[in-house]
Backbone and ligand atoms as CSV (ligand in chain L), in Angstrom:
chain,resi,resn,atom,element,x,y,z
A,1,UNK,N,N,12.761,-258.275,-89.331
A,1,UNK,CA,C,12.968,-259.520,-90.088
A,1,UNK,C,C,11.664,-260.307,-90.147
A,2,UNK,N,N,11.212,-260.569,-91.560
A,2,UNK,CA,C,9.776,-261.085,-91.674
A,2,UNK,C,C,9.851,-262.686,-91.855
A,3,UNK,N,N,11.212,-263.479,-92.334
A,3,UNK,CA,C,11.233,-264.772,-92.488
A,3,UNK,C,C,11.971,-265.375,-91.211
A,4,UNK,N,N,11.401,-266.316,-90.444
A,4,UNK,CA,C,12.028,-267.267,-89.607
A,4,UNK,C,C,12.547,-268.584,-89.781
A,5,UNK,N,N,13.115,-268.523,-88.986
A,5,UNK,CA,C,13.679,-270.428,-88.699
A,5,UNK,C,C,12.704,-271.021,-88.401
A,6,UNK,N,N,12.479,-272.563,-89.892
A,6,UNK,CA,C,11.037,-273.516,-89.864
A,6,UNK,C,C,10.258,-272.382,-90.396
A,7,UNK,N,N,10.008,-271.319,-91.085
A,7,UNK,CA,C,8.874,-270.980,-92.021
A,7,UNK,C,C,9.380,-271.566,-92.960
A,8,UNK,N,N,8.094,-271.928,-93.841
A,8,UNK,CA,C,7.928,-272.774,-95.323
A,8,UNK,C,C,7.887,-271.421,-96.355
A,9,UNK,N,N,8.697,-271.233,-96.910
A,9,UNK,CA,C,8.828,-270.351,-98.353
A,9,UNK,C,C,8.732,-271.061,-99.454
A,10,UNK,N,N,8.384,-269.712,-100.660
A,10,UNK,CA,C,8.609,-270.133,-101.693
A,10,UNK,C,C,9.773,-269.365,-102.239
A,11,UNK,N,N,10.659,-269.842,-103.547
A,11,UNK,CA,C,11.168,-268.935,-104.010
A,11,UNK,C,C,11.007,-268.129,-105.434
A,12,UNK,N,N,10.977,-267.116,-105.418
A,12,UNK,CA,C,10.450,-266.413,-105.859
A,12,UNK,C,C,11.281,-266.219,-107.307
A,13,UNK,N,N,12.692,-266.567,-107.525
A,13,UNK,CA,C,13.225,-266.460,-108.609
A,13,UNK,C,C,14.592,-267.233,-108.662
A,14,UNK,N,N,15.559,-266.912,-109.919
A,14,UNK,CA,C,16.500,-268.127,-109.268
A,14,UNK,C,C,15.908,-269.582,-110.669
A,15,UNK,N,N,17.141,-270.606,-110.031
A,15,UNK,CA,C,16.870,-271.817,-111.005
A,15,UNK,C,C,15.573,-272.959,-110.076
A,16,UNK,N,N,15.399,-272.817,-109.031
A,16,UNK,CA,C,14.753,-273.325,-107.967
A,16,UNK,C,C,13.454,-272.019,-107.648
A,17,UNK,N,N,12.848,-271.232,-108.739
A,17,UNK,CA,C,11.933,-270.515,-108.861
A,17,UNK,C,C,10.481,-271.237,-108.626
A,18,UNK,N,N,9.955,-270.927,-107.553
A,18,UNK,CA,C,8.472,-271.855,-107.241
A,18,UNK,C,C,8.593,-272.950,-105.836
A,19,UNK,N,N,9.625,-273.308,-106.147
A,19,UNK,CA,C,10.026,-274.490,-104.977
A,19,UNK,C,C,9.742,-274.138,-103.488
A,20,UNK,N,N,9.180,-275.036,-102.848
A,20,UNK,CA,C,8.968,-274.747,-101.694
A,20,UNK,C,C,9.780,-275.494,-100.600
A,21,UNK,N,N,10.548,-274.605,-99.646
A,21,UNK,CA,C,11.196,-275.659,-98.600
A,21,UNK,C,C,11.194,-274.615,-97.380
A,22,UNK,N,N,11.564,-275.251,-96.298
A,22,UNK,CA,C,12.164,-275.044,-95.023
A,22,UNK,C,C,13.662,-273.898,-95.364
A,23,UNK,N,N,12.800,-272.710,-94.066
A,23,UNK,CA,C,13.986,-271.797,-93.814
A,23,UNK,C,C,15.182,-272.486,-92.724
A,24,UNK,N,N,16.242,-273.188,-92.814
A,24,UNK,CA,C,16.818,-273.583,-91.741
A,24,UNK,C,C,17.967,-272.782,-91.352
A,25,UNK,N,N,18.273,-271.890,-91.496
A,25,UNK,CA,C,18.937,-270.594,-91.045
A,25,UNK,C,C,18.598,-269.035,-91.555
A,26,UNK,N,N,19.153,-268.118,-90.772
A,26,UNK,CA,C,18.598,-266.968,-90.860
A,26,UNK,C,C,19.588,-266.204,-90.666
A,27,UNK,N,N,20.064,-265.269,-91.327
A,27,UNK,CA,C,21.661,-264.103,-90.494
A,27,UNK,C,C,20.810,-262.755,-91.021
A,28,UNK,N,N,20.775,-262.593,-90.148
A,28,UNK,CA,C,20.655,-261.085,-89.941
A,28,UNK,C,C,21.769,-259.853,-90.313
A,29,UNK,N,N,21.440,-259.203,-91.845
A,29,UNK,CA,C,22.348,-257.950,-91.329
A,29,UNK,C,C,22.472,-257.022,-90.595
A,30,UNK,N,N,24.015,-256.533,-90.176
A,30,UNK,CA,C,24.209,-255.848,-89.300
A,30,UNK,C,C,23.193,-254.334,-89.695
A,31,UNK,N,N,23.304,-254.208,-88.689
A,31,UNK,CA,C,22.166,-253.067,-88.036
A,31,UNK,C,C,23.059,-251.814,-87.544
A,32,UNK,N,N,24.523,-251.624,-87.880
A,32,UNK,CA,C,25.137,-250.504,-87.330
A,32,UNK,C,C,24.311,-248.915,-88.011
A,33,UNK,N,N,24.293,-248.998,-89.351
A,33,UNK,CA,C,23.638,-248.163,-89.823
A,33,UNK,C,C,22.762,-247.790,-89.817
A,34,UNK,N,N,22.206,-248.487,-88.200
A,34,UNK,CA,C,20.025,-248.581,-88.276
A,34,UNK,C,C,19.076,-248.938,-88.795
A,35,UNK,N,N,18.068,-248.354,-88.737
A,35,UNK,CA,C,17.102,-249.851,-89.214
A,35,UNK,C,C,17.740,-249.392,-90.675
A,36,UNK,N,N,18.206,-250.529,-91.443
A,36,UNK,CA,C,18.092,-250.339,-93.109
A,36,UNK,C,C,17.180,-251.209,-93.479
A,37,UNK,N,N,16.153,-251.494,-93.035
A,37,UNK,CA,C,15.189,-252.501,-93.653
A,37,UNK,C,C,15.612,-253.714,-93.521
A,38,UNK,N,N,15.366,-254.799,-94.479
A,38,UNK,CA,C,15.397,-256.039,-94.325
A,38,UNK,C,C,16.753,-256.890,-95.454
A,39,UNK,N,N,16.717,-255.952,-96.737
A,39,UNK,CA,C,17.719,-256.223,-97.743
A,39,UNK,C,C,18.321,-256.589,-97.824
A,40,UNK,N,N,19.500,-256.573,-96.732
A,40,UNK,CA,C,20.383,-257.295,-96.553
A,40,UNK,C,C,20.167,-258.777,-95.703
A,41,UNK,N,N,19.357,-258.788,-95.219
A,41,UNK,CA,C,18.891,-260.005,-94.431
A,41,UNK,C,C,18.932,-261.422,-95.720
A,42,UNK,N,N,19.689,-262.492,-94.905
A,42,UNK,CA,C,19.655,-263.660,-95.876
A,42,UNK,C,C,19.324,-265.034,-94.565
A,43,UNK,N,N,18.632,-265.653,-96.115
A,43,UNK,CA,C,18.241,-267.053,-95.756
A,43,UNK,C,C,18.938,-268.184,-96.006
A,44,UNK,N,N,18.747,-269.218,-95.637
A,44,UNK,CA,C,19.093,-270.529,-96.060
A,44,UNK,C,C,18.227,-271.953,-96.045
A,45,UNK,N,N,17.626,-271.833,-97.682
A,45,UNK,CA,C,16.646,-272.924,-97.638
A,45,UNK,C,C,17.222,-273.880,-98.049
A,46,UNK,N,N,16.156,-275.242,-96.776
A,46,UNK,CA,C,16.456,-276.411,-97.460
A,46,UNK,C,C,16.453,-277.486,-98.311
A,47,UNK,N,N,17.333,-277.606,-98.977
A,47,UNK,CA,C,17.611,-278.265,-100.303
A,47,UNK,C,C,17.852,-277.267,-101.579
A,48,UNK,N,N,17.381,-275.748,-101.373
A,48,UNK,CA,C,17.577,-274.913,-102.165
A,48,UNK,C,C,18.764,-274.274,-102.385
A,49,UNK,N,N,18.830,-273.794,-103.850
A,49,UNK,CA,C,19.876,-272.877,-104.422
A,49,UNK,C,C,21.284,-273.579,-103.718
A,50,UNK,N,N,21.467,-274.810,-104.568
A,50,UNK,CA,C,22.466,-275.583,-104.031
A,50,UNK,C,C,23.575,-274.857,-104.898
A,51,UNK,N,N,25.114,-275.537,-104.203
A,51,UNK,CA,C,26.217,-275.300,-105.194
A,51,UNK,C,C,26.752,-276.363,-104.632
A,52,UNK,N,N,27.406,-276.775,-105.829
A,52,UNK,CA,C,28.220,-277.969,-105.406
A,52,UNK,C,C,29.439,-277.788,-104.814
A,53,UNK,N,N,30.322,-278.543,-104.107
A,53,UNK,CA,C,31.450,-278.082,-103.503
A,53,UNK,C,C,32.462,-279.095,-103.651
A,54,UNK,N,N,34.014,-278.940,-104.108
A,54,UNK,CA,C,34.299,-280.386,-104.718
A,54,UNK,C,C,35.307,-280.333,-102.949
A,55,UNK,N,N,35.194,-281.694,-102.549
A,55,UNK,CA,C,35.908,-281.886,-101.275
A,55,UNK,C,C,36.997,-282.763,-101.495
A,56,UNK,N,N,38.346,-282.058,-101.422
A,56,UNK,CA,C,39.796,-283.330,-101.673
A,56,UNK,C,C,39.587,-284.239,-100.593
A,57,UNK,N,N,40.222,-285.344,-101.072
A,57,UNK,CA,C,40.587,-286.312,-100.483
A,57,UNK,C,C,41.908,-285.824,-99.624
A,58,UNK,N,N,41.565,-285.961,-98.163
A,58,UNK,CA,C,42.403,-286.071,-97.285
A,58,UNK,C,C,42.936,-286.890,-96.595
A,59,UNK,N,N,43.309,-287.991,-97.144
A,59,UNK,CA,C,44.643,-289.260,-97.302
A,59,UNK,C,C,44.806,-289.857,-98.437
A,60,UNK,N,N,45.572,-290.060,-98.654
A,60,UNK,CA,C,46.395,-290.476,-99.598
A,60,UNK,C,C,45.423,-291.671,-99.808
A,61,UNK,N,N,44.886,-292.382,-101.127
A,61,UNK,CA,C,44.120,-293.343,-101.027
A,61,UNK,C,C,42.265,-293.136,-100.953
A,62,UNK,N,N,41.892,-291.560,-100.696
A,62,UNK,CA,C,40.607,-291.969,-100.234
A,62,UNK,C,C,40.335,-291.319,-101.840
A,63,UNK,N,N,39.135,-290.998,-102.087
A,63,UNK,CA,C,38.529,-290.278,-103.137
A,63,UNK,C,C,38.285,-288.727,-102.813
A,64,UNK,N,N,38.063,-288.078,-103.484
A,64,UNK,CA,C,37.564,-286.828,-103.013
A,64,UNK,C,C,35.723,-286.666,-103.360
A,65,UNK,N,N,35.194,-285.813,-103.210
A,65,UNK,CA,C,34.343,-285.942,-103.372
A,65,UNK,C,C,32.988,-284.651,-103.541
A,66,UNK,N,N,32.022,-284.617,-104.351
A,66,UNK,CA,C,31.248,-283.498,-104.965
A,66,UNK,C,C,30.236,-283.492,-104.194
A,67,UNK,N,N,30.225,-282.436,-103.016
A,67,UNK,CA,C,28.494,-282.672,-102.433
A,67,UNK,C,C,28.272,-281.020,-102.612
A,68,UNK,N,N,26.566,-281.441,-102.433
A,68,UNK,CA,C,26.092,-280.310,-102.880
A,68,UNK,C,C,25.136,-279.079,-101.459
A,69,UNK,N,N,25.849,-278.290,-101.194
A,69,UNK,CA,C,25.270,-277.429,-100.204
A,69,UNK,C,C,24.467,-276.429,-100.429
A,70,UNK,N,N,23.936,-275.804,-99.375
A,70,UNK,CA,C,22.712,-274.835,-99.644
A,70,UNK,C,C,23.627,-273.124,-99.280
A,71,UNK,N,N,23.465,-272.442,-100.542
A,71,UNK,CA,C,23.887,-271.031,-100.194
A,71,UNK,C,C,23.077,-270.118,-99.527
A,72,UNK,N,N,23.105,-269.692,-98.800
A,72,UNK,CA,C,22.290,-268.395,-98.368
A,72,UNK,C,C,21.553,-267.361,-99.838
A,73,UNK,N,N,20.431,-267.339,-99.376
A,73,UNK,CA,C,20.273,-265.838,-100.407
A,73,UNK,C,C,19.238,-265.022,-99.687
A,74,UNK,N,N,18.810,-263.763,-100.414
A,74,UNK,CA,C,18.609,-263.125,-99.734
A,74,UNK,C,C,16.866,-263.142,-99.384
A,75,UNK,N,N,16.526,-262.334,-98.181
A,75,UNK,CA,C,15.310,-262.585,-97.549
A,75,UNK,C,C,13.738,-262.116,-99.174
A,76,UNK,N,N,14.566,-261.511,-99.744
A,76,UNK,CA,C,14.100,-260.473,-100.836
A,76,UNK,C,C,13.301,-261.554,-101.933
A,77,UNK,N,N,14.040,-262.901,-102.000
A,77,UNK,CA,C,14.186,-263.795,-102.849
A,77,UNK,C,C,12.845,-264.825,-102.797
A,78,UNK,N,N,12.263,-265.016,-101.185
A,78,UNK,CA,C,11.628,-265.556,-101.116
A,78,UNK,C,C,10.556,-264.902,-100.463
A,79,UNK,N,N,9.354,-265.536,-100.502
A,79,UNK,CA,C,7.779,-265.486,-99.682
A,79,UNK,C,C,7.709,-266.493,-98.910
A,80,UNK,N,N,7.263,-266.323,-98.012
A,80,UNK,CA,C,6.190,-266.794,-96.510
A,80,UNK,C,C,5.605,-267.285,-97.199
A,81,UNK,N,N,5.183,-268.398,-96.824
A,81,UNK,CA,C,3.846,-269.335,-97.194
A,81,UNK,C,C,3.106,-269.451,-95.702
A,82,UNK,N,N,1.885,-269.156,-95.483
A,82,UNK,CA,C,1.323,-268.975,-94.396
A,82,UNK,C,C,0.698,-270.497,-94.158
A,83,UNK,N,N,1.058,-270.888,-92.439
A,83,UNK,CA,C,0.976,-271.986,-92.095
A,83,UNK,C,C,-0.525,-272.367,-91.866
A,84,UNK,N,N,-1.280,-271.160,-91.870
A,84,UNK,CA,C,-2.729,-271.138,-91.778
A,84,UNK,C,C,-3.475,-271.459,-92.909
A,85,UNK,N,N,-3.392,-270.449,-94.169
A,85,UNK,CA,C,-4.083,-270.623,-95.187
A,85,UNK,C,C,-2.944,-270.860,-95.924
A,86,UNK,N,N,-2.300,-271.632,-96.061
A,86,UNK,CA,C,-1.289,-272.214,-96.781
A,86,UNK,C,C,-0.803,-271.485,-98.136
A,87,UNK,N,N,-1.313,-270.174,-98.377
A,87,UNK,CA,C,-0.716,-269.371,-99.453
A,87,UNK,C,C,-0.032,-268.566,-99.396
A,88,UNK,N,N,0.967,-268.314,-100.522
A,88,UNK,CA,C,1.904,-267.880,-100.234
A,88,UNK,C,C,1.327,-266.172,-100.324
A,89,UNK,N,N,2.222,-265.277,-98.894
A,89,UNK,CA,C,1.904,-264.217,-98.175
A,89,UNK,C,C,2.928,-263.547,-97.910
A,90,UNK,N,N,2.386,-262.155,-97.667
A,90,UNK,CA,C,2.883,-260.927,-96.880
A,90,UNK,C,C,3.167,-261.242,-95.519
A,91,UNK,N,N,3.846,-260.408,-94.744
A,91,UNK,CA,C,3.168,-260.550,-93.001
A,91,UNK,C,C,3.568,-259.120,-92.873
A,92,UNK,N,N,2.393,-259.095,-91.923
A,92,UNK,CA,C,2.668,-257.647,-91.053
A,92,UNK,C,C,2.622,-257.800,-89.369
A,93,UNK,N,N,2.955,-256.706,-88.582
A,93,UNK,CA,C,2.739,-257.199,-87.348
A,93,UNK,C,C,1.839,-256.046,-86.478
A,94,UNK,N,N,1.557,-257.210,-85.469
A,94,UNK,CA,C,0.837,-256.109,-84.211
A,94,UNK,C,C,0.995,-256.861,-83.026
A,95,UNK,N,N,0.460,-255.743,-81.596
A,95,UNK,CA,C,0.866,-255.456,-80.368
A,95,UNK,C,C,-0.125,-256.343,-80.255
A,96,UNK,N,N,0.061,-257.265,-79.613
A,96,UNK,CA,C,-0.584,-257.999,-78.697
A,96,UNK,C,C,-0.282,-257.873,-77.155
A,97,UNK,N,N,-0.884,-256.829,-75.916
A,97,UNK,CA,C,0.104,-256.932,-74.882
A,97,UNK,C,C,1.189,-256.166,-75.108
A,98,UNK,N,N,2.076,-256.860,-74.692
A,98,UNK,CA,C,3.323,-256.526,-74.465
A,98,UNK,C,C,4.487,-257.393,-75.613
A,99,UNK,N,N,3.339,-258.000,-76.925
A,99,UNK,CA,C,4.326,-259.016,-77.489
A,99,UNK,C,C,3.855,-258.838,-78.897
A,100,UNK,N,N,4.908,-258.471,-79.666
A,100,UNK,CA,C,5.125,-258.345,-81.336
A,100,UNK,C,C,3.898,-259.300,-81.862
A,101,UNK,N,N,3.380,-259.450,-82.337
A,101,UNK,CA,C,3.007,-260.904,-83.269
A,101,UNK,C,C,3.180,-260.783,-84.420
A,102,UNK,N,N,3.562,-262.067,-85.574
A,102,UNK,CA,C,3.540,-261.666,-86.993
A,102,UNK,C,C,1.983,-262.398,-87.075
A,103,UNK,N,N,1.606,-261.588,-88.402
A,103,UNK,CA,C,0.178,-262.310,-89.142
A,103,UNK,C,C,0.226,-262.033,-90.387
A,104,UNK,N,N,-0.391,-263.033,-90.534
A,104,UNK,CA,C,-0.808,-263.407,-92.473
A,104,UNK,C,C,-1.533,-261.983,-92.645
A,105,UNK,N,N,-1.260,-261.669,-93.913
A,105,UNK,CA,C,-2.158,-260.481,-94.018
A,105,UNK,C,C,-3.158,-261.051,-95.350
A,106,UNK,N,N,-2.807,-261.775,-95.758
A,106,UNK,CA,C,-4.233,-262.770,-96.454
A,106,UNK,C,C,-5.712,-263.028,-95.163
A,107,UNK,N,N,-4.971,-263.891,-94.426
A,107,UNK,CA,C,-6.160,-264.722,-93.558
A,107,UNK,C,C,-6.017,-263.752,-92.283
A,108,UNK,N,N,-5.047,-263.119,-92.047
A,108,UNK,CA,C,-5.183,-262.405,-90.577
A,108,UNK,C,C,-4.753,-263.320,-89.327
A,109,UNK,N,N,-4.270,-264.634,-89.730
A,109,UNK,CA,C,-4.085,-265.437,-88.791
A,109,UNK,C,C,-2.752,-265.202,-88.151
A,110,UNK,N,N,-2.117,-265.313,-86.948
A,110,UNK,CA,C,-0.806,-265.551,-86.211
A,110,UNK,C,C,0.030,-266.106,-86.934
A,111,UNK,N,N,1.273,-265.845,-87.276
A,111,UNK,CA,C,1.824,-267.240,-87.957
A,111,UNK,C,C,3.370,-267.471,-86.994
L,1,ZN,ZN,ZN,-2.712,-266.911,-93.970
């Protein structure tokens, strides 16, 4: 999985095509079938790829009401924007030690 929780994306297509926000969730697809890559992996940016949701009024008397939430889509949809050289990027990883790291593959930096 190449996008995290708090990376800054862009999205890549969609009505919110270009927009940049905060990853604030991440679900991982299941992995029974082994690695299948990333494809199924979805995001959830914020303020992005809203849908509205109409909410009844639950008493008699109140209003109901239209708010607008963020759908998941998929990891496929968006780019990394690298926190280093602030453009939007690839990542690849390497062994540092005993510990994964991701890096920009623009600047080479940690991200
Ligand atoms: Zn970079």
């Amino acid at each position: 999985m190449k996008i995290r929780k708090g990376d800054n994306v862009v999205m890549l297509g969609g009505k919110d095509k270009g927009k940049k926000a905060k990853v604030i969730l991440v679900f991982r697809a299941h992995r029974s079938l082994g690695e299948g890559g990333s494809s199924g992996d979805k995001v959830v940016v914020d303020g992005l790829n809203l849908v509205k949701k109409h909410l009844r009024a639950k008493k008699q008397g109140q209003k109901g009401q239209i708010v607008s939430k963020e759908r998941a889509i998929s990891v496929s949809a968006v780019a990394l924007i690298c926190k280093s050289c602030g453009k939007q990027t690839r990542v690849g990883f390497k062994t540092e030690g005993e510990n994964k790291v991701r890096v920009c593959k623009k600047c080479g930096a940690e991200t």
